[in-house]
Biopython code that builds the backbone (N, CA, C, O; Angstrom):
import numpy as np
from Bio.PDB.StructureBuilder import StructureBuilder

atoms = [
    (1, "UNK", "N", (34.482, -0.141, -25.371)),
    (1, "UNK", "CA", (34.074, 1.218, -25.076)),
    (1, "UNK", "C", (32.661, 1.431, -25.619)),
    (1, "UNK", "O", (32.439, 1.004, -26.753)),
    (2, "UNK", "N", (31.832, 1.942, -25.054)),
    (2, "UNK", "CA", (30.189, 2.537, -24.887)),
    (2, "UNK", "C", (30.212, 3.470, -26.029)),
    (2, "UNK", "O", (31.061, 4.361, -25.995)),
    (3, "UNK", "N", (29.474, 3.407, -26.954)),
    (3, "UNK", "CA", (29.102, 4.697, -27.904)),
    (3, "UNK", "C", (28.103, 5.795, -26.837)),
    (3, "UNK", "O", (27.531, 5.592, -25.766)),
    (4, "UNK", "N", (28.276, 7.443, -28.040)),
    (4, "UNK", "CA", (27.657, 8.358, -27.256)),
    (4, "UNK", "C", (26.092, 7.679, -27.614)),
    (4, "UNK", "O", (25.621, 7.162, -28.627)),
    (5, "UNK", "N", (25.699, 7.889, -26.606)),
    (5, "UNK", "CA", (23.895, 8.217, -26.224)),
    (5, "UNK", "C", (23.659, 9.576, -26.826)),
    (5, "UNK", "O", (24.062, 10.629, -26.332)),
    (6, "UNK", "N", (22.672, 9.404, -28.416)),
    (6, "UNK", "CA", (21.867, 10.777, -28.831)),
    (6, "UNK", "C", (20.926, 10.429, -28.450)),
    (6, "UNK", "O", (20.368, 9.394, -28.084)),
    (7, "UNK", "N", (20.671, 12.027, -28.632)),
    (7, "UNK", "CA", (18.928, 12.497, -28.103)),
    (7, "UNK", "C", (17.962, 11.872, -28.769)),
    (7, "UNK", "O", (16.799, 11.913, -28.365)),
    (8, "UNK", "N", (18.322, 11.210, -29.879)),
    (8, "UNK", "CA", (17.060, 10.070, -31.226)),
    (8, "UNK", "C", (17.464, 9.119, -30.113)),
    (8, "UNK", "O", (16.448, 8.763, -29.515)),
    (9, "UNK", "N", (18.541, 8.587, -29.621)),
    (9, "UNK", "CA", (18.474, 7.206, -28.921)),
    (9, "UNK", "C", (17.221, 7.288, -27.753)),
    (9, "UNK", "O", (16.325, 6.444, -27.777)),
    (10, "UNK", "N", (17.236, 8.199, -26.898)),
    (10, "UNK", "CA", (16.558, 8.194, -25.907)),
    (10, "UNK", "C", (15.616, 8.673, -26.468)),
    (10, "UNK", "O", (14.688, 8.467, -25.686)),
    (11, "UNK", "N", (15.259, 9.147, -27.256)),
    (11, "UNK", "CA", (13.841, 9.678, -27.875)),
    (11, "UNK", "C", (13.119, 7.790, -28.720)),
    (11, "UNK", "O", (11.978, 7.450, -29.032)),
    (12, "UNK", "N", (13.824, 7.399, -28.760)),
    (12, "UNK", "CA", (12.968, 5.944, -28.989)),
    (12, "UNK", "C", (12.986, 5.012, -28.280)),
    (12, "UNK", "O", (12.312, 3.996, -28.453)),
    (13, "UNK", "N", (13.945, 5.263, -27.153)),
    (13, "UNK", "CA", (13.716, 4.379, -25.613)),
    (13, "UNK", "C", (12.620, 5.050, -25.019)),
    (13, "UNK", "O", (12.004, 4.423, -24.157)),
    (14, "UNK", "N", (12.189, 6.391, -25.352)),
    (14, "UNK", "CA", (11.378, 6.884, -24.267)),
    (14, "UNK", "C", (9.751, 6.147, -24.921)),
    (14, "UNK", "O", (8.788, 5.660, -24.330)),
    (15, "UNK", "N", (10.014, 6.339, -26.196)),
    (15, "UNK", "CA", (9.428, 6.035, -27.105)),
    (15, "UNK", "C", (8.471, 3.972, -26.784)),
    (15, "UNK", "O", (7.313, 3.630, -26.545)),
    (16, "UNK", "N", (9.610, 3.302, -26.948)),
    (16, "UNK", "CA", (9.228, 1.955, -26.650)),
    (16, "UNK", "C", (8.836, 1.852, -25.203)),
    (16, "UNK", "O", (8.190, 0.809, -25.096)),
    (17, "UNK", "N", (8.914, 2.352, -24.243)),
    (17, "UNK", "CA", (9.229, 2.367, -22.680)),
    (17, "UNK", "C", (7.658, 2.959, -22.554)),
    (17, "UNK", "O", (6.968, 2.594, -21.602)),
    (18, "UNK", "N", (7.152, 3.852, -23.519)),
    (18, "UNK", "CA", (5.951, 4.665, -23.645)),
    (18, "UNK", "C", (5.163, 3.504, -23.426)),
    (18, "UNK", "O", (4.746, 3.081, -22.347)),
    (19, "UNK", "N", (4.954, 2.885, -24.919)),
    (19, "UNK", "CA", (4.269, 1.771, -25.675)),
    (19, "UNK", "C", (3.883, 0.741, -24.177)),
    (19, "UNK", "O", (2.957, 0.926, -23.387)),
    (20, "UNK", "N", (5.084, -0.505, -24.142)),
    (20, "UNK", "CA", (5.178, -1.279, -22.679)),
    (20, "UNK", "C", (4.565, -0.705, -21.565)),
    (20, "UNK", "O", (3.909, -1.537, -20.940)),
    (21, "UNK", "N", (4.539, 0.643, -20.997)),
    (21, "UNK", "CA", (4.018, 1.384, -19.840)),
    (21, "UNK", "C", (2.349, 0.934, -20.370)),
    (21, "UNK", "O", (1.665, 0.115, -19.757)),
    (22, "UNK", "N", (1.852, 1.738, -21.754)),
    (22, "UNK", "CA", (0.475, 1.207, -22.163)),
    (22, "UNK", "C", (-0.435, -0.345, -22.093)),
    (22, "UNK", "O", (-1.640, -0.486, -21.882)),
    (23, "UNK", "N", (0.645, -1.440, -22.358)),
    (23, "UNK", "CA", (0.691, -2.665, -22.334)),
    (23, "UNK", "C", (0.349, -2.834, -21.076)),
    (23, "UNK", "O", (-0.868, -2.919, -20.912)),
    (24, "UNK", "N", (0.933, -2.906, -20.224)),
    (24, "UNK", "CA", (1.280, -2.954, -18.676)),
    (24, "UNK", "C", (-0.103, -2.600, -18.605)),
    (24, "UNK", "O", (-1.019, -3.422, -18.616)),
    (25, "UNK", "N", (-0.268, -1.057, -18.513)),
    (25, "UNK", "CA", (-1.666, -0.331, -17.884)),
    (25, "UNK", "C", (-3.008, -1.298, -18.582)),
    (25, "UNK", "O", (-3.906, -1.753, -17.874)),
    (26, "UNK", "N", (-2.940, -1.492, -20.038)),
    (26, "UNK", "CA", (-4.265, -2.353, -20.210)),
    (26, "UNK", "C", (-4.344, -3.522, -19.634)),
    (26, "UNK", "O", (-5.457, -3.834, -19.212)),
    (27, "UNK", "N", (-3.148, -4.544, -19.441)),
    (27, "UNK", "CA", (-3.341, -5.883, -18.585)),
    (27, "UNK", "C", (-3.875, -6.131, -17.468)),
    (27, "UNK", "O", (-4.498, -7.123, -17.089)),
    (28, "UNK", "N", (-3.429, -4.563, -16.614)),
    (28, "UNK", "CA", (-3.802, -4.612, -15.310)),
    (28, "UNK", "C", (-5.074, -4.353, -15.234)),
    (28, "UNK", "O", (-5.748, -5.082, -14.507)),
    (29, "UNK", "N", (-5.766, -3.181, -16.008)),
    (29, "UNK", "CA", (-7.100, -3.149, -16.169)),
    (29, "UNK", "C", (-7.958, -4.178, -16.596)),
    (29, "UNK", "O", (-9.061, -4.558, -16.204)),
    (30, "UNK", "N", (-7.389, -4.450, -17.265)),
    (30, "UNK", "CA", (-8.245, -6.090, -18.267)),
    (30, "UNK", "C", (-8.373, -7.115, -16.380)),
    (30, "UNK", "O", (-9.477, -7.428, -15.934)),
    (31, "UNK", "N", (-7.258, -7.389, -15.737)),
    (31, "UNK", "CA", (-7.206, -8.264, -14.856)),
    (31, "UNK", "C", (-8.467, -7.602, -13.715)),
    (31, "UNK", "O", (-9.543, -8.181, -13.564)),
    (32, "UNK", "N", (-8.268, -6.893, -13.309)),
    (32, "UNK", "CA", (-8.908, -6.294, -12.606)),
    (32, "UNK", "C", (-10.279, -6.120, -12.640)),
    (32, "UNK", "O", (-11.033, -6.449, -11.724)),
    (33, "UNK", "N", (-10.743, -5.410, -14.085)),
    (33, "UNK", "CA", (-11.869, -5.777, -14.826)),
    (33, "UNK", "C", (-12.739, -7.340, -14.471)),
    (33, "UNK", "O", (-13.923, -7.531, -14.191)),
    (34, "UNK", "N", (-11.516, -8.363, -14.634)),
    (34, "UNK", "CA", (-12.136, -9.462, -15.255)),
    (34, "UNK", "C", (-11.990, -10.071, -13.551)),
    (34, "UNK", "O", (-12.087, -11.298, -13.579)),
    (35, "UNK", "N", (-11.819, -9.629, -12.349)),
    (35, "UNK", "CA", (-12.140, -9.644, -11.016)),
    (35, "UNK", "C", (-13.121, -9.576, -10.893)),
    (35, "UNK", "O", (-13.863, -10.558, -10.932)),
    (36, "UNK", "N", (-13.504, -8.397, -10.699)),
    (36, "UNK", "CA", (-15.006, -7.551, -10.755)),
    (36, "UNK", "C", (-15.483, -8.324, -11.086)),
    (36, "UNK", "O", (-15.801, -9.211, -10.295)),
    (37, "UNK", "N", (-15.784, -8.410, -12.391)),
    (37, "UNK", "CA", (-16.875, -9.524, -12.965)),
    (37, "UNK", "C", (-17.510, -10.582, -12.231)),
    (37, "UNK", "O", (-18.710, -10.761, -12.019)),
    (38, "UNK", "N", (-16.263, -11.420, -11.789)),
    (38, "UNK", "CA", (-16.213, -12.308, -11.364)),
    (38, "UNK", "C", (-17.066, -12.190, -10.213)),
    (38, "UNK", "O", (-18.234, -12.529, -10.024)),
    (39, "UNK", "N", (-15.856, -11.400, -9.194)),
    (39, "UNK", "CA", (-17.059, -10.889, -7.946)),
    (39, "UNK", "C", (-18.567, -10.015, -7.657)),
    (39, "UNK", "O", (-19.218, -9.707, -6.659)),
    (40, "UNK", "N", (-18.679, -9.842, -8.988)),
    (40, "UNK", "CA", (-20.388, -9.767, -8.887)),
    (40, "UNK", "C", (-20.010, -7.885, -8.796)),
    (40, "UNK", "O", (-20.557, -7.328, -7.845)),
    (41, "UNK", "N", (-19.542, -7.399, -9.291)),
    (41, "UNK", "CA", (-19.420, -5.867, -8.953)),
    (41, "UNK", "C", (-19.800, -5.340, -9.742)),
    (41, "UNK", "O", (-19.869, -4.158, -9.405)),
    (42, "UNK", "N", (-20.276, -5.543, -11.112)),
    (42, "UNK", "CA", (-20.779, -5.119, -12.139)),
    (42, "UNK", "C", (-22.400, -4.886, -11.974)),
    (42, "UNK", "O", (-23.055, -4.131, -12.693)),
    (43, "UNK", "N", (-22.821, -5.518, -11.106)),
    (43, "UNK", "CA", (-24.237, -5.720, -10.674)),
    (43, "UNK", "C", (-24.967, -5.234, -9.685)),
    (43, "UNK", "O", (-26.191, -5.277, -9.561)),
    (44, "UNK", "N", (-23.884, -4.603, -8.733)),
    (44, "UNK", "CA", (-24.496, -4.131, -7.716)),
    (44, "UNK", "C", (-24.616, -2.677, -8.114)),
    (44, "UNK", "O", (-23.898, -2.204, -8.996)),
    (45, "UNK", "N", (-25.646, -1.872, -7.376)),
    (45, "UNK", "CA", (-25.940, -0.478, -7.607)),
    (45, "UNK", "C", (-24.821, 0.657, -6.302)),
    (45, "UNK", "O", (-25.173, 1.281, -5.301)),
    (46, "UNK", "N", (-23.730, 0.517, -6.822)),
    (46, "UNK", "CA", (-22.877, 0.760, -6.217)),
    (46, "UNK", "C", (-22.224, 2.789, -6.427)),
    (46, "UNK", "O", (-22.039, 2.787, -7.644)),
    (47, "UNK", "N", (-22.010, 3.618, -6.159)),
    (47, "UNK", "CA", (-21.203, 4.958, -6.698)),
    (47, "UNK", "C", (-19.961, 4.641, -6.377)),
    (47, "UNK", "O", (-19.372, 3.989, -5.515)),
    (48, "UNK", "N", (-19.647, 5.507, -7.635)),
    (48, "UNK", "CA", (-18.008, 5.150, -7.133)),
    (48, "UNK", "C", (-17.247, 5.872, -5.887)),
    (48, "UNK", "O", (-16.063, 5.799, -5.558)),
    (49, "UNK", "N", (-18.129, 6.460, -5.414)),
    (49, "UNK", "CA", (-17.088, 7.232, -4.007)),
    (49, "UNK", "C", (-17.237, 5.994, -3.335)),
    (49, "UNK", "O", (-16.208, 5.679, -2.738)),
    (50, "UNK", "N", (-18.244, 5.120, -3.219)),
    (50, "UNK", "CA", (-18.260, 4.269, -2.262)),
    (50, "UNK", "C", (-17.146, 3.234, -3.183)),
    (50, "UNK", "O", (-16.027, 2.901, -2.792)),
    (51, "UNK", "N", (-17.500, 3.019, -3.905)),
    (51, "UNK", "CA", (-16.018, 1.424, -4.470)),
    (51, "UNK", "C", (-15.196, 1.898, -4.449)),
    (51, "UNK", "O", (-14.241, 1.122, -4.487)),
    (52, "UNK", "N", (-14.840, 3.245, -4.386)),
    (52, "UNK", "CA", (-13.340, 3.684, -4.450)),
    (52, "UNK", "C", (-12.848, 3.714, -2.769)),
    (52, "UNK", "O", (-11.697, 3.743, -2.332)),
    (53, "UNK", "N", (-14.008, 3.699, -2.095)),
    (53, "UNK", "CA", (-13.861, 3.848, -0.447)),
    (53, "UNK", "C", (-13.280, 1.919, -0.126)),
    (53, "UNK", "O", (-12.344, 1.440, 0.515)),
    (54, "UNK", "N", (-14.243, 1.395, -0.832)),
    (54, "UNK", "CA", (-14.211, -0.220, -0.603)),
    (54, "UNK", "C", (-12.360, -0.782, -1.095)),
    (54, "UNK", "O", (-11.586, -1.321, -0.304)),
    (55, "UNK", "N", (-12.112, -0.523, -2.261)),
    (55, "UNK", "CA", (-11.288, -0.985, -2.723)),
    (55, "UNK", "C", (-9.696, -0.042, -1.725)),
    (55, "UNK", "O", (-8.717, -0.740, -1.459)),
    (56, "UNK", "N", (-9.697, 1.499, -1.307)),
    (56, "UNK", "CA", (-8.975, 1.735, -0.492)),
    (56, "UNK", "C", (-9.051, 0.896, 0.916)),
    (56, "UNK", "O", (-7.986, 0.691, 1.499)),
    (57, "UNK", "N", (-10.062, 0.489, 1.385)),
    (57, "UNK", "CA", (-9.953, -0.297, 2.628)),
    (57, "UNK", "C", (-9.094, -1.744, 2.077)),
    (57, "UNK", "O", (-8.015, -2.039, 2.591)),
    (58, "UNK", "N", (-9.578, -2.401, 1.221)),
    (58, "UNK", "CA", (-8.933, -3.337, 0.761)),
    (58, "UNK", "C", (-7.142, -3.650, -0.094)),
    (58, "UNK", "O", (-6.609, -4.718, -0.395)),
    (59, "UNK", "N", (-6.582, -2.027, -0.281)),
    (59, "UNK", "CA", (-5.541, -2.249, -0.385)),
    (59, "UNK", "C", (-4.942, -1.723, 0.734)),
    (59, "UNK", "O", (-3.754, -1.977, 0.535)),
    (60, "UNK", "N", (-5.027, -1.107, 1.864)),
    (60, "UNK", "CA", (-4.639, -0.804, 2.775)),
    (60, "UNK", "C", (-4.363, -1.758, 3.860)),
    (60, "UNK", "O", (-3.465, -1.632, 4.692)),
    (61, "UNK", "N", (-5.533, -3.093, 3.755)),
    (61, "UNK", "CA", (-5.309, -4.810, 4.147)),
    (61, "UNK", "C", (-4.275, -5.419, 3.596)),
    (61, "UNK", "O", (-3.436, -6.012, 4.275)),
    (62, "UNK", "N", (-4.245, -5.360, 2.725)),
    (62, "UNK", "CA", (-3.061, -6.271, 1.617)),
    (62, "UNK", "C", (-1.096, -5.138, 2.124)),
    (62, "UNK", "O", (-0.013, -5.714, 2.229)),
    (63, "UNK", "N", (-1.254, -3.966, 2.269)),
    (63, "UNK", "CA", (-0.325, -3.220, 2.231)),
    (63, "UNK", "C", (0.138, -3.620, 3.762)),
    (63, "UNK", "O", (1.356, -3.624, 3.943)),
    (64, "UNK", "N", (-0.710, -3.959, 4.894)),
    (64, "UNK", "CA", (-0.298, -4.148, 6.128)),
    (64, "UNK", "C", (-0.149, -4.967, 6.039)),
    (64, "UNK", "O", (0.899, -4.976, 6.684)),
    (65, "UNK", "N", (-0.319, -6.328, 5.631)),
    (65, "UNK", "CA", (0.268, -8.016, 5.284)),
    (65, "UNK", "C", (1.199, -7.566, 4.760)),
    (65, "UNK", "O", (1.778, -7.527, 5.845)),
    (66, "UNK", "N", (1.841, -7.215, 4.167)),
    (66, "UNK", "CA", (3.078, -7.100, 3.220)),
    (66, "UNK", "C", (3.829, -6.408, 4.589)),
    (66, "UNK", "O", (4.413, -7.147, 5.382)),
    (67, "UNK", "N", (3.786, -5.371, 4.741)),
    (67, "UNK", "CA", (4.269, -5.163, 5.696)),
    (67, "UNK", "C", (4.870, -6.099, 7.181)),
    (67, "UNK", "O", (6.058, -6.189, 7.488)),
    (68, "UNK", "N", (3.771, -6.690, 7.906)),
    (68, "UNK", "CA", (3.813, -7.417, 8.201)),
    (68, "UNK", "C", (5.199, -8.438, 8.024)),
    (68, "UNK", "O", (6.210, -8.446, 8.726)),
    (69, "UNK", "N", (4.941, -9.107, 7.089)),
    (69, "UNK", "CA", (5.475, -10.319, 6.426)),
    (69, "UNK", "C", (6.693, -9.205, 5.897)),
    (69, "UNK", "O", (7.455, -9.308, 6.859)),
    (70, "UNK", "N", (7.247, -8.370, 5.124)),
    (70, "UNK", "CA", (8.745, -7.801, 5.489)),
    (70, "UNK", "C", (9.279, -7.800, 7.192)),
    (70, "UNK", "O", (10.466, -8.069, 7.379)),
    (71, "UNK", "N", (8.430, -7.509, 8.362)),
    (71, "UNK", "CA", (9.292, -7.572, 9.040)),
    (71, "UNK", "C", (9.432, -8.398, 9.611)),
    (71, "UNK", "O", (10.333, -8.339, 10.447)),
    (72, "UNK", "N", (8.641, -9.625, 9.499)),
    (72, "UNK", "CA", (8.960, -11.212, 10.299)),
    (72, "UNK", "C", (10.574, -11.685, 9.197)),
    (72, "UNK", "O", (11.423, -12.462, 9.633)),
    (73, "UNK", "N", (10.653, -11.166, 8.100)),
    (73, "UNK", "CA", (11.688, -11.431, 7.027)),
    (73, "UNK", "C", (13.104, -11.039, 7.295)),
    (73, "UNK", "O", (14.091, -11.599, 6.818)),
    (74, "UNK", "N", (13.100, -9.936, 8.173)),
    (74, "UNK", "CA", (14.016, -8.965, 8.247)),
    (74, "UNK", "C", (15.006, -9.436, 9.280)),
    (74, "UNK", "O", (15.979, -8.737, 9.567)),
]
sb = StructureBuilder()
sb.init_structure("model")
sb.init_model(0)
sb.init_chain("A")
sb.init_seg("    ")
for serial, (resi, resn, name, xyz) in enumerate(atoms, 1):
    if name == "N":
        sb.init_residue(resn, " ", resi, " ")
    sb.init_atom(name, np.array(xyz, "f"), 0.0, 1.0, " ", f" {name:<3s}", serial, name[0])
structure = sb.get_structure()
């Protein structure tokens, strides 16, 4: 039999779940970051309405491959 779930229990799951969510968010930035770099994006005289325009065209490519490729799967 399951003990009750207190409000301290979920107050330090929400707690660790916080932390990991932070983890997560810097890796992906760090990765992403360390893209850029790579691809020379740090260098160009770029605004961000426009890289934010560039990088929406470019996940909107990747989102229709996926797509794609679920329904040849299906």
């Amino acid at each position: 039999m399951r003990g009750r779930t207190t409000v301290s229990d979920i107050d330090t799951q929400i707690e660790l779940l916080g932390e990991k969510r932070k983890t997560m968010v810097a890796k992906v930035n760090e990765r992403f970051a360390s893209a850029a770099r790579r691809a020379g994006l740090a260098e160009l005289d770029i605004s961000d309405a426009e890289l934010n325009e560039v990088l929406a065209e470019i996940t909107a490519r990747f989102r229709d491959r996926e797509k794609r490729t679920a329904g040849e799967s299906a």
